[in-house]
Backbone as a chain_set.jsonl record, in Angstrom:
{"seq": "XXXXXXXXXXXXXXXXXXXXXXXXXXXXXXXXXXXXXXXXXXXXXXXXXXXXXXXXXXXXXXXXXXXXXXXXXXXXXXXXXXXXXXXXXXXXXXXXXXXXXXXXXXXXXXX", "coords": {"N": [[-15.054, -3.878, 4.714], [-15.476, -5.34, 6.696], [-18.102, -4.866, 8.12], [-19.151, -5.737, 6.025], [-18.83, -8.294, 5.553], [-19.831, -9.201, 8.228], [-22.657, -7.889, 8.069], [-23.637, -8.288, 5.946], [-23.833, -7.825, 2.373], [-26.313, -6.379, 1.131], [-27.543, -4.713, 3.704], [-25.636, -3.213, 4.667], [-25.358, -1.958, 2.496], [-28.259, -0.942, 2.494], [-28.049, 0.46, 4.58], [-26.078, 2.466, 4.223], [-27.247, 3.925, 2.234], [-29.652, 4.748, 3.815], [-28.177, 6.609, 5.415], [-26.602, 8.545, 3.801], [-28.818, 9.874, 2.729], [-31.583, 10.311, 4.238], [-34.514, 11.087, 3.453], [-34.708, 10.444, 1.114], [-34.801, 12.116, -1.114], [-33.103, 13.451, -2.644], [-30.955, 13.331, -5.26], [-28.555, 11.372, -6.669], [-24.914, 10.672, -6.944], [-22.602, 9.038, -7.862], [-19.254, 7.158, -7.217], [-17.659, 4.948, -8.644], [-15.405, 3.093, -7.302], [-13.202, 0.424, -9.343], [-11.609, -0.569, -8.016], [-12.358, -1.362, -5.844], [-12.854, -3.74, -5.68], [-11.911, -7.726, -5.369], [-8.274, -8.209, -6.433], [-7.941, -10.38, -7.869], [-10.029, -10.856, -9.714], [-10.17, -7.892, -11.123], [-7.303, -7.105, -11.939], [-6.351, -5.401, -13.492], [-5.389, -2.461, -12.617], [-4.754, 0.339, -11.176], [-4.295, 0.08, -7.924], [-4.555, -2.244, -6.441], [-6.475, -4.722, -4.894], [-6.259, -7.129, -2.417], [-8.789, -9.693, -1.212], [-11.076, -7.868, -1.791], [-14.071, -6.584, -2.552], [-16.671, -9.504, -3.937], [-17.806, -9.998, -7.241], [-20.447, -10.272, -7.484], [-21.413, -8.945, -4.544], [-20.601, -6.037, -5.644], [-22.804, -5.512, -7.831], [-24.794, -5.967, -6.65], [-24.666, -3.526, -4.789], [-24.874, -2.314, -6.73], [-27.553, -2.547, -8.067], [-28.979, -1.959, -5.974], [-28.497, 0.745, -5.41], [-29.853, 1.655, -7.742], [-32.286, 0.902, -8.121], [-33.141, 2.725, -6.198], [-33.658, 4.957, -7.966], [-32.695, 7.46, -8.376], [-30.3, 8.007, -9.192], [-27.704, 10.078, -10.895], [-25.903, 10.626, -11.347], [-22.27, 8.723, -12.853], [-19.733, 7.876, -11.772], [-17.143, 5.554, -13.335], [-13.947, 4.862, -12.053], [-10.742, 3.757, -11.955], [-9.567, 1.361, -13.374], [-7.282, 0.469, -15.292], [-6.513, 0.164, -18.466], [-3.526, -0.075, -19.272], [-2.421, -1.817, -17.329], [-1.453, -5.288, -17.273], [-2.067, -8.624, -18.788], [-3.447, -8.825, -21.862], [-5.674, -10.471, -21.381], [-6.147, -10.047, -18.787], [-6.925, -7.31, -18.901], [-9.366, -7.516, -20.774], [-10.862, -9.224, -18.813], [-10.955, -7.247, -16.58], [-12.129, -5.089, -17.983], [-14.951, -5.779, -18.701], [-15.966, -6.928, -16.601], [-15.986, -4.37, -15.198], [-17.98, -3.379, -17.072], [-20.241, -5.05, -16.26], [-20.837, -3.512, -14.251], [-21.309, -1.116, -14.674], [-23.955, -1.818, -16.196], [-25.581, -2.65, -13.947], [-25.953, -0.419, -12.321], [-27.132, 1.408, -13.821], [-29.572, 0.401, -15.369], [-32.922, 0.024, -13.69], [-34.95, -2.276, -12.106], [-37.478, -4.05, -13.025], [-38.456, -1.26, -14.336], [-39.515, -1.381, -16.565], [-42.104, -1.925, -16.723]], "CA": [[-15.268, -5.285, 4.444], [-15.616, -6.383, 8.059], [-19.048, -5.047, 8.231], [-20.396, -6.455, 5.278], [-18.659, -9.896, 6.772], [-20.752, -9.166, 9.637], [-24.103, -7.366, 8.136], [-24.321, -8.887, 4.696], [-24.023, -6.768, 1.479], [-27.717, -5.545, 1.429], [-27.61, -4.353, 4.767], [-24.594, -2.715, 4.84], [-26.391, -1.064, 1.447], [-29.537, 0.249, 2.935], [-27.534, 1.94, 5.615], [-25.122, 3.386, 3.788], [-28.325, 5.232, 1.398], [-29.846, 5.783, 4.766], [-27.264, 7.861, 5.937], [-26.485, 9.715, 3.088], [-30.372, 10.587, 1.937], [-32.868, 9.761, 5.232], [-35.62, 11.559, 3.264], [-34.384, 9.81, -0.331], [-35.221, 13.321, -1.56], [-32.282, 13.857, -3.237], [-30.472, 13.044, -6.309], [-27.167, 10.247, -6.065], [-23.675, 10.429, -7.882], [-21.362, 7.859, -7.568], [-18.154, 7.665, -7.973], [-17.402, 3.662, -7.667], [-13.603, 2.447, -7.635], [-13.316, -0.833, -9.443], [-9.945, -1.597, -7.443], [-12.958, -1.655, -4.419], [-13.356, -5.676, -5.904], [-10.83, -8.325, -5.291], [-7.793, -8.274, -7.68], [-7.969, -11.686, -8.865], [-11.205, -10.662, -10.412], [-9.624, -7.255, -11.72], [-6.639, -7.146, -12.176], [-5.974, -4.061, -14.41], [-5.774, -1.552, -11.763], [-3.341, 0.777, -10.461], [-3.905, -0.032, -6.468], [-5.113, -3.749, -6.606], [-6.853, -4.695, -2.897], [-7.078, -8.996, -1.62], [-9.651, -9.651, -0.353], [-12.57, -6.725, -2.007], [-15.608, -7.07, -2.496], [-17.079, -10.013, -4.933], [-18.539, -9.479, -8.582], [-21.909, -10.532, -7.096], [-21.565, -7.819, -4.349], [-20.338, -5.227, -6.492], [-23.574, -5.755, -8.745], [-25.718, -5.7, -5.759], [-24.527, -1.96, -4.536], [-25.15, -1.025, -8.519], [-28.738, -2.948, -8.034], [-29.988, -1.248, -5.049], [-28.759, 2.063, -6.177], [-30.284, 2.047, -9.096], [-34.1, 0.721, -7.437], [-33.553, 4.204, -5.745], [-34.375, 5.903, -8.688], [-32.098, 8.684, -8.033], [-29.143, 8.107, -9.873], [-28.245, 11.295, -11.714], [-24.286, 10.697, -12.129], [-22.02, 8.068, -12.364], [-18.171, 7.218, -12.434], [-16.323, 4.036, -12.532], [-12.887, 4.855, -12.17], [-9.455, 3.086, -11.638], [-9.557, 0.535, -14.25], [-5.912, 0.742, -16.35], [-5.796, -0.848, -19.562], [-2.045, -0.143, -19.276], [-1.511, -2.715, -16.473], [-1.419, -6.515, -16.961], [-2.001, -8.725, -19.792], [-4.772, -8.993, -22.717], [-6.688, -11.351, -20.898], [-6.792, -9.446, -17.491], [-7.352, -5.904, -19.04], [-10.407, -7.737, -21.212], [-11.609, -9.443, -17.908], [-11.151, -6.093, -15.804], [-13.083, -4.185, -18.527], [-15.856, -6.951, -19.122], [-16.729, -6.508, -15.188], [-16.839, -2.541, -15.198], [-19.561, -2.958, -18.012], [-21.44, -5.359, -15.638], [-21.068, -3.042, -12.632], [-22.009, -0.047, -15.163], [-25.069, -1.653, -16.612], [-26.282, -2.808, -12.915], [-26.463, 1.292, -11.969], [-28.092, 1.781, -15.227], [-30.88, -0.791, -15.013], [-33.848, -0.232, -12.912], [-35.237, -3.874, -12.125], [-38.959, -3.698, -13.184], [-38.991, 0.194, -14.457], [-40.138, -0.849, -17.667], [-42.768, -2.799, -16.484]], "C": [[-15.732, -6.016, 5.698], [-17.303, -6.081, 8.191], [-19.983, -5.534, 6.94], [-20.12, -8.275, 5.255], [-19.942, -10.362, 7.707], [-21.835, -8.869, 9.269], [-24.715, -8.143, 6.865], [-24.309, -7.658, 3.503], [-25.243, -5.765, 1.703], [-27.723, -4.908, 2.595], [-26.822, -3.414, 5.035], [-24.689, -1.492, 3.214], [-27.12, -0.026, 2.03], [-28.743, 0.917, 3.912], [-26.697, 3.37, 5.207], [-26.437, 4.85, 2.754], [-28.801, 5.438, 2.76], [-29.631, 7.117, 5.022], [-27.011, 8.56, 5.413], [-27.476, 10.491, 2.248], [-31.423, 9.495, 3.047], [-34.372, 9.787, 4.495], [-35.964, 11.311, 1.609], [-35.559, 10.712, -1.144], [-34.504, 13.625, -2.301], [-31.424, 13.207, -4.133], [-29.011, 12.524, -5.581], [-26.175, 10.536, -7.32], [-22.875, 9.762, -7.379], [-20.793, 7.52, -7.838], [-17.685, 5.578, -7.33], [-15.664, 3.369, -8.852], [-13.549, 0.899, -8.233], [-12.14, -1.422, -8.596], [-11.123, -1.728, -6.3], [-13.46, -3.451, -4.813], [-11.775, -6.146, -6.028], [-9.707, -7.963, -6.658], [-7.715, -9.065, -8.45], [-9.037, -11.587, -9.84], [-11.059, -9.325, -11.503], [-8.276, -6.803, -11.499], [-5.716, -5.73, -12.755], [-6.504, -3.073, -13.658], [-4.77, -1.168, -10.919], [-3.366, 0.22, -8.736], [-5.188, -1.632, -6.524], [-5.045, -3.793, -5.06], [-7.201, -6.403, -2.974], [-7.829, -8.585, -1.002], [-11.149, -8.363, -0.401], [-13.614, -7.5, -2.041], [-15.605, -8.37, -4.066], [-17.751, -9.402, -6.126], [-20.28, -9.101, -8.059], [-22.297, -9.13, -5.785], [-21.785, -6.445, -4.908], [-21.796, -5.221, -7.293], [-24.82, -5.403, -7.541], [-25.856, -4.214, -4.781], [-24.978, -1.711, -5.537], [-26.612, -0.696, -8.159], [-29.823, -1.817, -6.843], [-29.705, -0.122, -4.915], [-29.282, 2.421, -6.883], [-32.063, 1.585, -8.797], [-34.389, 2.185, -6.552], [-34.267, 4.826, -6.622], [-33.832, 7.131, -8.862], [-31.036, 8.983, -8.434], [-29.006, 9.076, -10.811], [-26.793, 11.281, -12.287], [-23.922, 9.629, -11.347], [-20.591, 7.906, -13.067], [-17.68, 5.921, -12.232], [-15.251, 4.71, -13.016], [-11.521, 3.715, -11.696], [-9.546, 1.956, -12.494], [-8.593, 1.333, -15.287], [-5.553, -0.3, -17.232], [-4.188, -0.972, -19.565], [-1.943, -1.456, -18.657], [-2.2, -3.9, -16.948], [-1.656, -6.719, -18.488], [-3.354, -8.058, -20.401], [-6.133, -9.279, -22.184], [-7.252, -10.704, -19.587], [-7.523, -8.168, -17.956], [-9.304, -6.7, -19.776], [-11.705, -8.484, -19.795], [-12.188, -8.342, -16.656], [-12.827, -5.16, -16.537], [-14.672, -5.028, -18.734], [-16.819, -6.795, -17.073], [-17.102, -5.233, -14.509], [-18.006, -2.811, -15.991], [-20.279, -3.948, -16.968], [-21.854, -4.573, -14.773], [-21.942, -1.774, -13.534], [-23.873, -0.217, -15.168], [-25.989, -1.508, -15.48], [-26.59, -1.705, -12.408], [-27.443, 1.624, -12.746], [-29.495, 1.331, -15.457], [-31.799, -0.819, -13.949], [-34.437, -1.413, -12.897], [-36.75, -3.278, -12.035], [-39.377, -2.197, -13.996], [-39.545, 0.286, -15.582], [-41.26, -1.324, -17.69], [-44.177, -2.053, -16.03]], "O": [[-16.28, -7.118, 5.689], [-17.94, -7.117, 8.384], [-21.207, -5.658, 6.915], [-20.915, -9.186, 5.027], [-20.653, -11.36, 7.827], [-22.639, -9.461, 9.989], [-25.879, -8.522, 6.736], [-24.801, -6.572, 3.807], [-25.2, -4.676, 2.274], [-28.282, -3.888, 2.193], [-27.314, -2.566, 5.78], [-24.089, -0.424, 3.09], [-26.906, 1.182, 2.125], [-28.89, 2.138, 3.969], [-26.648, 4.547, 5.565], [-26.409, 6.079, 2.695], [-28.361, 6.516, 3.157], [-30.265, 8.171, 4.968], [-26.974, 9.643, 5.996], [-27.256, 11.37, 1.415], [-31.857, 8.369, 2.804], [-35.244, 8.945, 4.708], [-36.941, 11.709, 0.975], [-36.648, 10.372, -1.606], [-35.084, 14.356, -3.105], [-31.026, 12.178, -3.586], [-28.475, 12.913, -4.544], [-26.577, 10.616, -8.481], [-22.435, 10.033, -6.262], [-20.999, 7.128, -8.987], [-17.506, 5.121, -6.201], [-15.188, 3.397, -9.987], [-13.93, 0.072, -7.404], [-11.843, -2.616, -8.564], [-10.644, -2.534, -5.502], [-14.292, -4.126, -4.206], [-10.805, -5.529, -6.467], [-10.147, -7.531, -7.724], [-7.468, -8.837, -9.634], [-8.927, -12.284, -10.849], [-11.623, -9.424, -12.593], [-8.22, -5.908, -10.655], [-4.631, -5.294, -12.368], [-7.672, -2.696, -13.758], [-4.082, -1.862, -10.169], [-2.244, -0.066, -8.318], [-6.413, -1.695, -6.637], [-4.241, -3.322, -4.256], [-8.222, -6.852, -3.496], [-7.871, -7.545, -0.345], [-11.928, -8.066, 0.505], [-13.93, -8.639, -1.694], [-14.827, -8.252, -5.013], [-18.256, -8.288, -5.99], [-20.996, -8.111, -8.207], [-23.269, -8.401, -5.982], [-22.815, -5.788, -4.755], [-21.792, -3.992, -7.361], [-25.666, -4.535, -7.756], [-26.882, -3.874, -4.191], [-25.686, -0.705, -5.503], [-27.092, 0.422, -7.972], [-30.898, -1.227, -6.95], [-30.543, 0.483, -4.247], [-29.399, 3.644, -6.956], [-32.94, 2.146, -9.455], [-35.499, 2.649, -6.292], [-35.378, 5.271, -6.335], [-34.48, 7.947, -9.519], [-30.587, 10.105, -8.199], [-29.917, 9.191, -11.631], [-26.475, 11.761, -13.376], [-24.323, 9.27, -10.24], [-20.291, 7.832, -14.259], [-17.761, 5.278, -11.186], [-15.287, 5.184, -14.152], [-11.83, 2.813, -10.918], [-9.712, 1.143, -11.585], [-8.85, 2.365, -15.908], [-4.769, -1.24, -17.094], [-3.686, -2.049, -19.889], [-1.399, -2.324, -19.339], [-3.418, -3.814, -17.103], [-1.592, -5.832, -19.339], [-4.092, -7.213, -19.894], [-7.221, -8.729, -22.35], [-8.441, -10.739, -19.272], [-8.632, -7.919, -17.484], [-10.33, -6.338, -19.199], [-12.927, -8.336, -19.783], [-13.241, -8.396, -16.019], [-13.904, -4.811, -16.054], [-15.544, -4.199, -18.997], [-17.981, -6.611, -16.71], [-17.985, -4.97, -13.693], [-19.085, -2.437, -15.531], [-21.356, -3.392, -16.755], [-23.012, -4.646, -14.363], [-23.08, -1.471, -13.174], [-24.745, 0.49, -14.664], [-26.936, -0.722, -15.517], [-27.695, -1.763, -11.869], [-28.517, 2.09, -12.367], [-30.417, 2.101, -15.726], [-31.58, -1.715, -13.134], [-34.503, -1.792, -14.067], [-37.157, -2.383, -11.295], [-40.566, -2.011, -14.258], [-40.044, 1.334, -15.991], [-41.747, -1.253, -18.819], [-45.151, -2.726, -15.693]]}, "num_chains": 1, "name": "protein.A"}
């Protein structure tokens, strides 16, 4: 969190694909934690973190993964309908499907 304080989501993006594909030759799986976003935002989640990342972040890792082109697998895990009420589990699950579709969605690819 401190460097995307300091670098800015996007930035703290492109480095991270940098580093793990220089030659963005190779196929991406990603395994994204929803407890990695604040808990006030999800809630329904066994290890709840203050202070994660925003919705709007979160959406913007999906975004510029998914302009790679390279996405070949993808998990969202840690999201527990068990924990909390109605209203949190429906708000938890309601922000996995945004983070899903944003992986899913090439911006322009049908274009």
């Amino acid at each position: 969190m401190s460097d995307i304080d300091r670098l800015g989501i996007n930035e703290v993006v492109r480095k991270a694909l940098e580093a793990i594909n220089p030659r963005k030759d190779r196929s991406l799986h990603v395994s994204f934690d929803i407890d990695a976003l604040d808990k006030l935002l999800v809630p329904s989640t066994g290890t709840p973190v203050i202070g994660g990342l925003t919705v709007r972040e979160a959406l913007c890792i999906a975004e510029e993964v998914a302009k790679t082109g390279l996405l070949k697998g993808l998990d969202l895990v840690e999201v527990n309908p068990l924990l909390g009420t109605k209203d949190e589990v429906e708000q938890t699950v309601a922000i996995a499907i945004q983070v899903i579709l944003a992986f899913l969605v090439r911006k322009g690819w049908d274009q």
